[in-house]
PDBQT receptor file of N, H, CA, C and O in Angstrom, charges set to zero:
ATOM      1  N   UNK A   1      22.193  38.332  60.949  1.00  0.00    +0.000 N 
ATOM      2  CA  UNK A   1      21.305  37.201  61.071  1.00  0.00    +0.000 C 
ATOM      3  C   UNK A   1      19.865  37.743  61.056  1.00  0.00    +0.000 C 
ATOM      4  O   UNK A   1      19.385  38.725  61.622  1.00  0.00    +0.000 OA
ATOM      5  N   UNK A   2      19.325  36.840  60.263  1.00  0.00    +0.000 N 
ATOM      6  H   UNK A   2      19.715  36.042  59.803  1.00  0.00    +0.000 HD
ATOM      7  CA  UNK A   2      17.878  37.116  60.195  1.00  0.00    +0.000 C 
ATOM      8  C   UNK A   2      16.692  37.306  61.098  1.00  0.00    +0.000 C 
ATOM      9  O   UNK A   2      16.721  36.300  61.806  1.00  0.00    +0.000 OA
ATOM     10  N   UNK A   3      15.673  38.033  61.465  1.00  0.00    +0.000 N 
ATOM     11  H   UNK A   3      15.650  38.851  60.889  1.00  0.00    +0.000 HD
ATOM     12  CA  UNK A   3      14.666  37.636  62.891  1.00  0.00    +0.000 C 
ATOM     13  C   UNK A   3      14.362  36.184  62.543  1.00  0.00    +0.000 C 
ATOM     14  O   UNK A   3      14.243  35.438  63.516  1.00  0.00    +0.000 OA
ATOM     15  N   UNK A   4      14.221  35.663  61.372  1.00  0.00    +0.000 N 
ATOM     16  H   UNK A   4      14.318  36.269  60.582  1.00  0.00    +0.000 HD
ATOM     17  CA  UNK A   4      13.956  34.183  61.324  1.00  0.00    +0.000 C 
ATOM     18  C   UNK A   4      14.991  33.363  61.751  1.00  0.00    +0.000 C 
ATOM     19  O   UNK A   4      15.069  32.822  62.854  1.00  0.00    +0.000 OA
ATOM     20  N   UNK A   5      15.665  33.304  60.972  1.00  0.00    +0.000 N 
ATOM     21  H   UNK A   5      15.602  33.744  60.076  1.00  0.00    +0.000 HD
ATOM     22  CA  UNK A   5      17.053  32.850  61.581  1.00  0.00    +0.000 C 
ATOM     23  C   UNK A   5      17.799  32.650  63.345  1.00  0.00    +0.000 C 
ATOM     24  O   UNK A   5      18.425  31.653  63.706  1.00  0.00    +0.000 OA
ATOM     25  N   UNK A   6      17.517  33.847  64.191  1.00  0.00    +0.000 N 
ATOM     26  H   UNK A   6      17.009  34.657  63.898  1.00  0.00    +0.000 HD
ATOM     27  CA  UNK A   6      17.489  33.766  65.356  1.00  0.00    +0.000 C 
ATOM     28  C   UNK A   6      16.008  33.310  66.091  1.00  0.00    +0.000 C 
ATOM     29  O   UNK A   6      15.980  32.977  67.275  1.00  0.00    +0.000 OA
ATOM     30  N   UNK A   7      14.843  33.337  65.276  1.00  0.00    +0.000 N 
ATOM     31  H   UNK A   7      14.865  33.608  64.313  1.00  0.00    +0.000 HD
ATOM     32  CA  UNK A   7      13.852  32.381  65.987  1.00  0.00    +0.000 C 
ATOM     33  C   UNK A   7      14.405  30.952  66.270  1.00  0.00    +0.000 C 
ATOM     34  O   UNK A   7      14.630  30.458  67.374  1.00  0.00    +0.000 OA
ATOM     35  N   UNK A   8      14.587  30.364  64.976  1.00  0.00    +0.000 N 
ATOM     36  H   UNK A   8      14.404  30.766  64.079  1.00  0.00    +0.000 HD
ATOM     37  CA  UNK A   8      15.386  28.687  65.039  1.00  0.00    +0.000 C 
ATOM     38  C   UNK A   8      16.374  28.736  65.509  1.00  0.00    +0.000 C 
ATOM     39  O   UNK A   8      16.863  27.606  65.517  1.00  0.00    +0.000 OA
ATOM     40  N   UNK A   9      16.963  29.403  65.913  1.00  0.00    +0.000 N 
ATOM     41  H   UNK A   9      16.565  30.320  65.906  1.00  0.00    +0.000 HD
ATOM     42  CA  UNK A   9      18.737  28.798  66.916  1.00  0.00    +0.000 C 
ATOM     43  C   UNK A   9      17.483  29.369  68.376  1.00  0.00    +0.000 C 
ATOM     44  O   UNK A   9      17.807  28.716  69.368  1.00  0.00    +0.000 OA
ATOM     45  N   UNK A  10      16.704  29.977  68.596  1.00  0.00    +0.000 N 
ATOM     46  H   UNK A  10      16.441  30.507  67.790  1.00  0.00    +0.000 HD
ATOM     47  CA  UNK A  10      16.446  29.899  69.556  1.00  0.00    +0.000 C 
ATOM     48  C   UNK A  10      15.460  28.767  70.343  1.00  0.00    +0.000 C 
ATOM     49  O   UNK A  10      15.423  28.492  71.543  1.00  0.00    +0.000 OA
ATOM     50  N   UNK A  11      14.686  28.222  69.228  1.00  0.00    +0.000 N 
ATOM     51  H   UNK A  11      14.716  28.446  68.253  1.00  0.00    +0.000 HD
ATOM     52  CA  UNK A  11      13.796  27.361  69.215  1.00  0.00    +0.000 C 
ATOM     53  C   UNK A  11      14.656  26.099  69.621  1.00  0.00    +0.000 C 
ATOM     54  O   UNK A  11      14.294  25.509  70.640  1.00  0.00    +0.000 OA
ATOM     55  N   UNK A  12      15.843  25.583  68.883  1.00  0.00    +0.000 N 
ATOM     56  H   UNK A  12      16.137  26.061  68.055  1.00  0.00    +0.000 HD
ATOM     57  CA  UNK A  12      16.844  24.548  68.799  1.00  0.00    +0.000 C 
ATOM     58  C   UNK A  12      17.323  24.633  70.482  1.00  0.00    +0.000 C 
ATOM     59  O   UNK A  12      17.296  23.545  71.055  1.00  0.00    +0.000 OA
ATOM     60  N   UNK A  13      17.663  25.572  71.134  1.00  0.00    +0.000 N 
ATOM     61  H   UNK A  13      17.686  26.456  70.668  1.00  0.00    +0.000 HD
ATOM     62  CA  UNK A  13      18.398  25.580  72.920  1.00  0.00    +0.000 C 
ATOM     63  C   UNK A  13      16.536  25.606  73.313  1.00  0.00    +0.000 C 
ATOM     64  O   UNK A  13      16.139  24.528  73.754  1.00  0.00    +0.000 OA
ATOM     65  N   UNK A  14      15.814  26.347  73.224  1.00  0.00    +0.000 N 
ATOM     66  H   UNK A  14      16.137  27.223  72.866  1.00  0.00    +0.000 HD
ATOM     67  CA  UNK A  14      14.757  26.120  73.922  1.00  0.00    +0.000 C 
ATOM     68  C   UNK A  14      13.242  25.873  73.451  1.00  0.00    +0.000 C 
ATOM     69  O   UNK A  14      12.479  26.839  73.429  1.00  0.00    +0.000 OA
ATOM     70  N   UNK A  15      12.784  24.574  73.068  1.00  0.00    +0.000 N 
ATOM     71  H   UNK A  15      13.404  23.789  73.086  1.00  0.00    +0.000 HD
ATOM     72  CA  UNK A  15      11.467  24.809  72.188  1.00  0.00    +0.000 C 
ATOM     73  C   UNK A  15      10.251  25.045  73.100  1.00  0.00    +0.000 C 
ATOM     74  O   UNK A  15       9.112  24.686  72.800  1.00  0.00    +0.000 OA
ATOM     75  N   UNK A  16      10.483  25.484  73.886  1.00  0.00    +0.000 N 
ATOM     76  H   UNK A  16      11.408  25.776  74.129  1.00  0.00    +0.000 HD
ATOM     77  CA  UNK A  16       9.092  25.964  74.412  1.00  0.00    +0.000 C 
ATOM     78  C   UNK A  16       9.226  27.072  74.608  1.00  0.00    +0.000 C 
ATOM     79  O   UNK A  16       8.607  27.334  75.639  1.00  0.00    +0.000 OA
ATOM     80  N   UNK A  17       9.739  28.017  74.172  1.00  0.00    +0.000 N 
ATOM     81  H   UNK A  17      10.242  27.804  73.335  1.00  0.00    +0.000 HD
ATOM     82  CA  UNK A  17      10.214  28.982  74.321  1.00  0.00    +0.000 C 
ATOM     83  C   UNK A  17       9.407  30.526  73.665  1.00  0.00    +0.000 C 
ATOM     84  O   UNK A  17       9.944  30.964  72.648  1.00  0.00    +0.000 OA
ATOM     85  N   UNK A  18       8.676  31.002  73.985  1.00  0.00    +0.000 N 
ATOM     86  H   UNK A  18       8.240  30.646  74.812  1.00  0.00    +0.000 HD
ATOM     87  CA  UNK A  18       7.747  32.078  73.176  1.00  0.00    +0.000 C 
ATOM     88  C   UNK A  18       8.329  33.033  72.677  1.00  0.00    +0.000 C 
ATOM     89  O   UNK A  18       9.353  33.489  73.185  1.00  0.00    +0.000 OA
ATOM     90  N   UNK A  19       7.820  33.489  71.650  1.00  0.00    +0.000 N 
ATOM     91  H   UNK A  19       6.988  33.118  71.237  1.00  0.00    +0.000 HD
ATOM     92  CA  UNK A  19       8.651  34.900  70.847  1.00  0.00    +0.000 C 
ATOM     93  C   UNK A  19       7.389  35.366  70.316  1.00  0.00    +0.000 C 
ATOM     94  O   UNK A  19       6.340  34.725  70.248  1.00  0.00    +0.000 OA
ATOM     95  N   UNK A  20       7.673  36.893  69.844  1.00  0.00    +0.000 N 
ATOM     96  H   UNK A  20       8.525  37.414  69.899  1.00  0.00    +0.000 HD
ATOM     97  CA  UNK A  20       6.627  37.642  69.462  1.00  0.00    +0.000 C 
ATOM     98  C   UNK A  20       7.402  38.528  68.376  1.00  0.00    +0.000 C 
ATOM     99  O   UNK A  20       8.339  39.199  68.808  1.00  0.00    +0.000 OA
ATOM    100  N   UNK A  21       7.145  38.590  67.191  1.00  0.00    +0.000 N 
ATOM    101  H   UNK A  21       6.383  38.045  66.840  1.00  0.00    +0.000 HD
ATOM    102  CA  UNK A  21       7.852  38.974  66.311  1.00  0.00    +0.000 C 
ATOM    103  C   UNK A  21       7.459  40.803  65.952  1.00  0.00    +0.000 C 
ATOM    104  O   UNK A  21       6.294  41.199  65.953  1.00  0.00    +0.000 OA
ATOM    105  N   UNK A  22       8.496  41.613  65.704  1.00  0.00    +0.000 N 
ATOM    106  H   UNK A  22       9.443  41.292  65.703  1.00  0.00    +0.000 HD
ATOM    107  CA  UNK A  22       8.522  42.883  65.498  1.00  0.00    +0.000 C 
ATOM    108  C   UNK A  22       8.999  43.341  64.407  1.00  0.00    +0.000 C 
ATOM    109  O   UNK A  22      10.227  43.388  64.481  1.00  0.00    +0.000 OA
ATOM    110  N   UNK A  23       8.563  43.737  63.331  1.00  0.00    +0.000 N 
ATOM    111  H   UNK A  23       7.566  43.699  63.271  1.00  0.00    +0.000 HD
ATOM    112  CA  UNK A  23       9.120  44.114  61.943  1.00  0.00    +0.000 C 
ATOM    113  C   UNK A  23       8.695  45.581  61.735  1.00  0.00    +0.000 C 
ATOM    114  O   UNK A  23       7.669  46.039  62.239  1.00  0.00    +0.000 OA
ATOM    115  N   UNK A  24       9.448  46.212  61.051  1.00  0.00    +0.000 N 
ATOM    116  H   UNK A  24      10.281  45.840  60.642  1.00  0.00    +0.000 HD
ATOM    117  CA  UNK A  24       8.967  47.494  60.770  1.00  0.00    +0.000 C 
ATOM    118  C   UNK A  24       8.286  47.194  58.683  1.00  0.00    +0.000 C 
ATOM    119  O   UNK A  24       7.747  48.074  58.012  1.00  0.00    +0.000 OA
ATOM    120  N   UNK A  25       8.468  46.301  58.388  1.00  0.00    +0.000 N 
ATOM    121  H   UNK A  25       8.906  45.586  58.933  1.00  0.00    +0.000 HD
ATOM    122  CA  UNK A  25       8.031  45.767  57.334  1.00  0.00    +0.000 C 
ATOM    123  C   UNK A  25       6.805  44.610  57.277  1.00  0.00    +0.000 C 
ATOM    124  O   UNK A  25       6.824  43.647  58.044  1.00  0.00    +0.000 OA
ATOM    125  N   UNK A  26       5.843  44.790  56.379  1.00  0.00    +0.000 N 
ATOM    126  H   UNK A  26       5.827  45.572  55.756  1.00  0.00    +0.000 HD
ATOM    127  CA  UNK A  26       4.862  43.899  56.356  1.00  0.00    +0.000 C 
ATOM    128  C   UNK A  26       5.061  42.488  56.595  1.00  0.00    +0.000 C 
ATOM    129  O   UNK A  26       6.229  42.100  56.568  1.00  0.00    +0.000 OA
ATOM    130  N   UNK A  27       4.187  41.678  56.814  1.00  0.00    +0.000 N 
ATOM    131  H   UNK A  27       3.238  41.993  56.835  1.00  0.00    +0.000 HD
ATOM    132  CA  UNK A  27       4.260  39.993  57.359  1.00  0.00    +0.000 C 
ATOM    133  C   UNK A  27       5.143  39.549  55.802  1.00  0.00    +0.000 C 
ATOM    134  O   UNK A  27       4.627  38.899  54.893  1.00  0.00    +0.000 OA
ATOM    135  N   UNK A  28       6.102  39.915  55.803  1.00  0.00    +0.000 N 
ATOM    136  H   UNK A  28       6.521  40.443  56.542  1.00  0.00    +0.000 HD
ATOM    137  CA  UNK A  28       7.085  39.088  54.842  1.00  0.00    +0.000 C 
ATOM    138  C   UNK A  28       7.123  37.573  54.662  1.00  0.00    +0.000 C 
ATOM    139  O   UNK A  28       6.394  36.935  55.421  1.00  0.00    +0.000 OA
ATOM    140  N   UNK A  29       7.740  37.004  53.917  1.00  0.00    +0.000 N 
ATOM    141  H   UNK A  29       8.332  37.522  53.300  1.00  0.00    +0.000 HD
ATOM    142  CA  UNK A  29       8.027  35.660  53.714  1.00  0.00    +0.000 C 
ATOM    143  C   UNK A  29       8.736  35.494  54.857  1.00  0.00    +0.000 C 
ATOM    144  O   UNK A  29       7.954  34.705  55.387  1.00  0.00    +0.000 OA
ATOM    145  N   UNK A  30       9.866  35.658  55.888  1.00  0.00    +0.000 N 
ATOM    146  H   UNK A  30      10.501  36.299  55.457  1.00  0.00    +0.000 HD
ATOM    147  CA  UNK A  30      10.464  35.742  57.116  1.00  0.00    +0.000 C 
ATOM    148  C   UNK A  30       9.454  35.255  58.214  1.00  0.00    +0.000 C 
ATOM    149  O   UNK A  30       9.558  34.247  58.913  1.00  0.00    +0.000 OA
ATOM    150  N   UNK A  31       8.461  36.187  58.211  1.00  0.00    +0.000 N 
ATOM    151  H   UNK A  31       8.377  37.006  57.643  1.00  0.00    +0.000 HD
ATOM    152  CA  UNK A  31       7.547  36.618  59.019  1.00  0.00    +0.000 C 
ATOM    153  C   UNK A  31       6.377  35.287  59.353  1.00  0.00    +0.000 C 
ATOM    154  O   UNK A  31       5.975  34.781  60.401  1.00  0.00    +0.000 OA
ATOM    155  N   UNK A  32       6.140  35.085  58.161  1.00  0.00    +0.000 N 
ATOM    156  H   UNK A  32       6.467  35.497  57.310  1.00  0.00    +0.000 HD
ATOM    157  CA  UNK A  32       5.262  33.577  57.815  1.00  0.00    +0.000 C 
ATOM    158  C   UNK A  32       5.918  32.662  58.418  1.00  0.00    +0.000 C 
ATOM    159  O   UNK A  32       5.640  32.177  59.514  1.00  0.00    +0.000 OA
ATOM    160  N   UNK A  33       6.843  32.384  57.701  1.00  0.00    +0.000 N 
ATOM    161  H   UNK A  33       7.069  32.778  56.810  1.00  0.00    +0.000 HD
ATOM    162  CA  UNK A  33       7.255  31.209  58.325  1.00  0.00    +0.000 C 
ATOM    163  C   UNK A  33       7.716  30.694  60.030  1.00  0.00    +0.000 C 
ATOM    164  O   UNK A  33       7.576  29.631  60.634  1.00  0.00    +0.000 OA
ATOM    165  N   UNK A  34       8.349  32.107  60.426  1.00  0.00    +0.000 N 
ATOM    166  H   UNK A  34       8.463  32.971  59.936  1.00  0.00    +0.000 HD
ATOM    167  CA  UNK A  34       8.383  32.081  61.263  1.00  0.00    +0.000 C 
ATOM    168  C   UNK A  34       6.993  31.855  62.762  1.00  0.00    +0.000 C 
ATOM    169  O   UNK A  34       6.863  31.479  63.927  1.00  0.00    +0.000 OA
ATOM    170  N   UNK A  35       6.495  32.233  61.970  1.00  0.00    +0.000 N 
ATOM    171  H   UNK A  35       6.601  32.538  61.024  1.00  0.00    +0.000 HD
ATOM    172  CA  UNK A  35       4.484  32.381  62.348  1.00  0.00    +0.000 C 
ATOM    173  C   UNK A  35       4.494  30.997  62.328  1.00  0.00    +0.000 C 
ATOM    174  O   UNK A  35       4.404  30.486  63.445  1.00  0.00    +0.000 OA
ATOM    175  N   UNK A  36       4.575  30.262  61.414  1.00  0.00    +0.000 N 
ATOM    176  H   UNK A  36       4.648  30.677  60.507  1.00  0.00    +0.000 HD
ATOM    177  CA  UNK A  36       4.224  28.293  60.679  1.00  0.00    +0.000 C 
ATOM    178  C   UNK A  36       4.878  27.441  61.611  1.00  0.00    +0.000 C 
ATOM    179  O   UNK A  36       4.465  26.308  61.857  1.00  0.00    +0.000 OA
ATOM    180  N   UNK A  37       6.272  28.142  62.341  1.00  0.00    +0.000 N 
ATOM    181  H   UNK A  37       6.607  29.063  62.142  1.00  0.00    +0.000 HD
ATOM    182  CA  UNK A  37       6.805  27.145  63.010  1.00  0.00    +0.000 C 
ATOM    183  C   UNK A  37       6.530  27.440  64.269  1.00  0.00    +0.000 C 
ATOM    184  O   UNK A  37       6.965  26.589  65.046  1.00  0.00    +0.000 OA
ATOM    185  N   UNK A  38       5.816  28.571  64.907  1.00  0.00    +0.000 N 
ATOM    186  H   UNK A  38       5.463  29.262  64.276  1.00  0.00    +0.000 HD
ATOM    187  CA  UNK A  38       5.779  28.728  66.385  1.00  0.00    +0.000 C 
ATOM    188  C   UNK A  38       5.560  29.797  66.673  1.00  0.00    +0.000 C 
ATOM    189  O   UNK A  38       4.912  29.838  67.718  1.00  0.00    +0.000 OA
ATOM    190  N   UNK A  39       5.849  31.058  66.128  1.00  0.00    +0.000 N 
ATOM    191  H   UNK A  39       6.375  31.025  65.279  1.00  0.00    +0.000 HD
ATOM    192  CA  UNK A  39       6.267  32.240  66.888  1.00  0.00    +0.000 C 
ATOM    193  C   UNK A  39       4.895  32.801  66.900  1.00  0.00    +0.000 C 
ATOM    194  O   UNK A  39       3.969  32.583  66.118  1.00  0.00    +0.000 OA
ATOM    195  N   UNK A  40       4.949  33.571  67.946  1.00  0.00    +0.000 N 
ATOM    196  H   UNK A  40       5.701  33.749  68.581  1.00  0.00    +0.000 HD
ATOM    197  CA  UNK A  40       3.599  34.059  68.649  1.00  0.00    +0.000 C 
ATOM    198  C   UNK A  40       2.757  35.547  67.947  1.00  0.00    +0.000 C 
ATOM    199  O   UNK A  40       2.464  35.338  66.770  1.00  0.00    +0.000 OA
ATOM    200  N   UNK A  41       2.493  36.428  68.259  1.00  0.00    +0.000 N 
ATOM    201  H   UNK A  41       2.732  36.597  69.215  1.00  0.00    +0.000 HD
ATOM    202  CA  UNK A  41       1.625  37.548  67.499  1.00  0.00    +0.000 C 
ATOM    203  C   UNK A  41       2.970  38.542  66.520  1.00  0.00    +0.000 C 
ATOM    204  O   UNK A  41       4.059  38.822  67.023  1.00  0.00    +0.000 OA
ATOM    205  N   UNK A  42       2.671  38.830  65.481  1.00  0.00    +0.000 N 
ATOM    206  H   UNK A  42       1.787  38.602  65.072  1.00  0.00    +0.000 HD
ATOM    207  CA  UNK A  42       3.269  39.643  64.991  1.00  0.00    +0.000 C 
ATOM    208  C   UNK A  42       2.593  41.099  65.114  1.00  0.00    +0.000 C 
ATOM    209  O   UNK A  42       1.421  41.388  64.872  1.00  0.00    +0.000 OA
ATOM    210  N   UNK A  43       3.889  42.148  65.662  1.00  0.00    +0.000 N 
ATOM    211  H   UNK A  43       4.840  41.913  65.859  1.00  0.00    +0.000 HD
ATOM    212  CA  UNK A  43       3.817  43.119  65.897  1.00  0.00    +0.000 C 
ATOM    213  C   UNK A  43       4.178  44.624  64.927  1.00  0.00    +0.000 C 
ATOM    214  O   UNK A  43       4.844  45.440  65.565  1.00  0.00    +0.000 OA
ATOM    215  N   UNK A  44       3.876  44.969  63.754  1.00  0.00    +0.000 N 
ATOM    216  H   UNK A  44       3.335  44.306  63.236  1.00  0.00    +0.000 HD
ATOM    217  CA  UNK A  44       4.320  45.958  62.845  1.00  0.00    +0.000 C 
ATOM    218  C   UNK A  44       5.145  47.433  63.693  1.00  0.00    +0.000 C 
ATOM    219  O   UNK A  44       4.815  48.030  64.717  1.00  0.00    +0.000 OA
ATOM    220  N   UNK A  45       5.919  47.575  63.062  1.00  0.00    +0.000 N 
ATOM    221  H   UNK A  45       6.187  47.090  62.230  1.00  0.00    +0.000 HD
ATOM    222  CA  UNK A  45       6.688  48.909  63.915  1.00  0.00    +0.000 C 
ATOM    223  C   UNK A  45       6.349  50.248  63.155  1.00  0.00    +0.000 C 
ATOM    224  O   UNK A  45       6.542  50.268  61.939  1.00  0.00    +0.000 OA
ATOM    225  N   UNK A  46       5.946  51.167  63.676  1.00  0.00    +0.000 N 
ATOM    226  H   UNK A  46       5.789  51.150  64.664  1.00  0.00    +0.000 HD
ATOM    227  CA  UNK A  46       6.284  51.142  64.581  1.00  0.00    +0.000 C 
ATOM    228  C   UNK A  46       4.984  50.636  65.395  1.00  0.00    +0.000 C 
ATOM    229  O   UNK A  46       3.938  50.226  64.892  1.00  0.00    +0.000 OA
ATOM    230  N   UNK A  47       5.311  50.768  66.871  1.00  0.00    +0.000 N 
ATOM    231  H   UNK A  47       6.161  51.101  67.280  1.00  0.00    +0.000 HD
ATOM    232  CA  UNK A  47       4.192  50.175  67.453  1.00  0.00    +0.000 C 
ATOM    233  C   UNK A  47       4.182  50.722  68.453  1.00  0.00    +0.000 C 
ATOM    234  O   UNK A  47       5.151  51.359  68.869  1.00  0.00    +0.000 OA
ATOM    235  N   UNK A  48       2.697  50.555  69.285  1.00  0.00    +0.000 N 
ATOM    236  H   UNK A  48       1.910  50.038  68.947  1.00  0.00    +0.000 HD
ATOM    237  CA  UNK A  48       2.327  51.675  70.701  1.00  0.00    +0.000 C 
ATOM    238  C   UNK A  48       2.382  50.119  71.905  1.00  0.00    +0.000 C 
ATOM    239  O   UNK A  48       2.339  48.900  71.744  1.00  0.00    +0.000 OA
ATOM    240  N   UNK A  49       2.491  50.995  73.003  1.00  0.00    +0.000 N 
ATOM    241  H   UNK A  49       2.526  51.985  73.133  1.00  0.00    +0.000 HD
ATOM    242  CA  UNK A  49       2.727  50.056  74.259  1.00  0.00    +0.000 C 
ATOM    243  C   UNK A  49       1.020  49.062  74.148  1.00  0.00    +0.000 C 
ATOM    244  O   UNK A  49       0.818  47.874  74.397  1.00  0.00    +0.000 OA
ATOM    245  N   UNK A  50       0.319  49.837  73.813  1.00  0.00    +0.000 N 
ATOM    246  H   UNK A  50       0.482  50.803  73.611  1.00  0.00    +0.000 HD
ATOM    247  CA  UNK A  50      -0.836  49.115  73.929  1.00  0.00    +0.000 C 
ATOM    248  C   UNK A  50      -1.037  47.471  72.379  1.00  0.00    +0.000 C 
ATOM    249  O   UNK A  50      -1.841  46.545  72.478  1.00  0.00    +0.000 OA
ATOM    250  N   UNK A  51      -0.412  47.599  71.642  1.00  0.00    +0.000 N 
ATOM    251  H   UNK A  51       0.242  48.352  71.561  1.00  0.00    +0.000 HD
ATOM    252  CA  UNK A  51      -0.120  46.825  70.452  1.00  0.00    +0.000 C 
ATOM    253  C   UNK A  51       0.879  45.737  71.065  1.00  0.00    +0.000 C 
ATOM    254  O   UNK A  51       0.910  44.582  70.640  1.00  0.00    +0.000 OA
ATOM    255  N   UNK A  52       1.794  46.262  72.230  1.00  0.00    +0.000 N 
ATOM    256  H   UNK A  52       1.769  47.200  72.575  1.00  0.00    +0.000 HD
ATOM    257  CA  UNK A  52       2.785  45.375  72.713  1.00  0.00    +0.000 C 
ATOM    258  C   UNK A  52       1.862  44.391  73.644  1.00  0.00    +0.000 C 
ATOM    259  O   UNK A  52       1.903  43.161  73.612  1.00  0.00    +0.000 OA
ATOM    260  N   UNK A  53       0.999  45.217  74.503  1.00  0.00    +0.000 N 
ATOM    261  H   UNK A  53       0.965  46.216  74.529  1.00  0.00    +0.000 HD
ATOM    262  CA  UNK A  53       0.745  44.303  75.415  1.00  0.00    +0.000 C 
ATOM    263  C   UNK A  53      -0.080  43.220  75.220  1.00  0.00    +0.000 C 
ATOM    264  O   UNK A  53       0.056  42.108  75.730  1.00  0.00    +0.000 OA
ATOM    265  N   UNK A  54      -1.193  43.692  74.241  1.00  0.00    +0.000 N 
ATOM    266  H   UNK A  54      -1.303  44.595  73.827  1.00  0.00    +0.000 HD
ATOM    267  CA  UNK A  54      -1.983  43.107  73.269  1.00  0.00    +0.000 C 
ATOM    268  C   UNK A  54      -1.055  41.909  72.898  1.00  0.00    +0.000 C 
ATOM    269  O   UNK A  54      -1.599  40.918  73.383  1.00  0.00    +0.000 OA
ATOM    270  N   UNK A  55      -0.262  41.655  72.459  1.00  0.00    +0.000 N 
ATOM    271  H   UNK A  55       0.181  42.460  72.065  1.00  0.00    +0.000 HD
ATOM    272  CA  UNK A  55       0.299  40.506  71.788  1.00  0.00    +0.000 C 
ATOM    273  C   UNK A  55       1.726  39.857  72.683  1.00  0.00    +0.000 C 
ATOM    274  O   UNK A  55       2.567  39.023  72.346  1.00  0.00    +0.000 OA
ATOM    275  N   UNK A  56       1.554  40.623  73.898  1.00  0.00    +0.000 N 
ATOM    276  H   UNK A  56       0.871  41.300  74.172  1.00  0.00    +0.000 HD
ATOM    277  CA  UNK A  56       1.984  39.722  74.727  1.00  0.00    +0.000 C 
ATOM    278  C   UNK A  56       1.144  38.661  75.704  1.00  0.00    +0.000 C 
ATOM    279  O   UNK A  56       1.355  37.475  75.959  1.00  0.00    +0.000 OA
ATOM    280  N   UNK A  57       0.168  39.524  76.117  1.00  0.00    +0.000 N 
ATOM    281  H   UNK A  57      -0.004  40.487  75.910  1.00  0.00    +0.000 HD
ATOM    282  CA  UNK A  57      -1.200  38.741  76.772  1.00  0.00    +0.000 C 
ATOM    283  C   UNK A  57      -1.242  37.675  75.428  1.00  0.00    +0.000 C 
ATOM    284  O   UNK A  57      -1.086  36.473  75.646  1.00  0.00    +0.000 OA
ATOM    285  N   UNK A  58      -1.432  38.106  74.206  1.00  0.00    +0.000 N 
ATOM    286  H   UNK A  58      -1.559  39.082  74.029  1.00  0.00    +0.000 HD
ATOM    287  CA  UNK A  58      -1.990  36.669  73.303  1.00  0.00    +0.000 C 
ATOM    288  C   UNK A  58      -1.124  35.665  73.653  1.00  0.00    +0.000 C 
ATOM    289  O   UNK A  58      -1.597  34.574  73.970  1.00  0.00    +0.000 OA
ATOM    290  N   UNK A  59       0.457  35.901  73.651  1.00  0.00    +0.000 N 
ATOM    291  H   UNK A  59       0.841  36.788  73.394  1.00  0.00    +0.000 HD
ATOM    292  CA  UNK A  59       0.979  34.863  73.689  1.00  0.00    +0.000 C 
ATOM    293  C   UNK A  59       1.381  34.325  74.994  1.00  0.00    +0.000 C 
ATOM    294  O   UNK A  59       1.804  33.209  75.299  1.00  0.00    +0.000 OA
ATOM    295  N   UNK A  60       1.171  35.293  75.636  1.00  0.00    +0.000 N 
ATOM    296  H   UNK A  60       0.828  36.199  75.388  1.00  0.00    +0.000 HD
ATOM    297  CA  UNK A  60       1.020  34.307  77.134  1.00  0.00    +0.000 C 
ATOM    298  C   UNK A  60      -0.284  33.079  77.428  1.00  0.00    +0.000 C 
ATOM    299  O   UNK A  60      -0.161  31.959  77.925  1.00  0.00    +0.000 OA
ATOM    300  N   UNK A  61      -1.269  33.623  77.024  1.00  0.00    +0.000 N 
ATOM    301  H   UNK A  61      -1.369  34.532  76.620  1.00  0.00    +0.000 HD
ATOM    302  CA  UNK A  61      -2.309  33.049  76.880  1.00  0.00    +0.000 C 
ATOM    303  C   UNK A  61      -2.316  31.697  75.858  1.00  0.00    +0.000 C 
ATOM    304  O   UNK A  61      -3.246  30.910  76.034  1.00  0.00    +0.000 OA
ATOM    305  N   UNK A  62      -1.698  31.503  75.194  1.00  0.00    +0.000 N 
ATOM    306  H   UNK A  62      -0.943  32.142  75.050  1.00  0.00    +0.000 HD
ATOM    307  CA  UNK A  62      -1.462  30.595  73.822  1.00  0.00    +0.000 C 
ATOM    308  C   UNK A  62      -1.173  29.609  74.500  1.00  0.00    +0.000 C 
ATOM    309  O   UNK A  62      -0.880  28.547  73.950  1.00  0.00    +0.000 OA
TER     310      UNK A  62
């Protein structure tokens, strides 16, 4: 299953629900959309604790 794919079954049990997306591949078509419907900072992999927290504060803050 796709990271997109498990955004929407997760969105569907909980829509208020925050996510922060992690790809080791560029903002893909996946990535977008998933961005369009909700999901919070995208994170490129690899990634440092400081890139994590960064885009967890964003989306706490959101």
């Amino acid at each position: 299953m796709s990271g997109l794919e498990t955004y929407k079954r997760i969105k569907k049990i909980r829509p208020s629900r925050k996510a922060i997306l992690a790809s080791g591949h560029s903002e893909s078509e996946d990535v977008l959309k998933a961005l369009s419907i909700g999901a919070g900072a995208f994170v490129k992999k690899p990634y440092t604790i400081l890139d994590m927290r960064i885009a967890i504060k964003k989306e706490l803050n959101r």
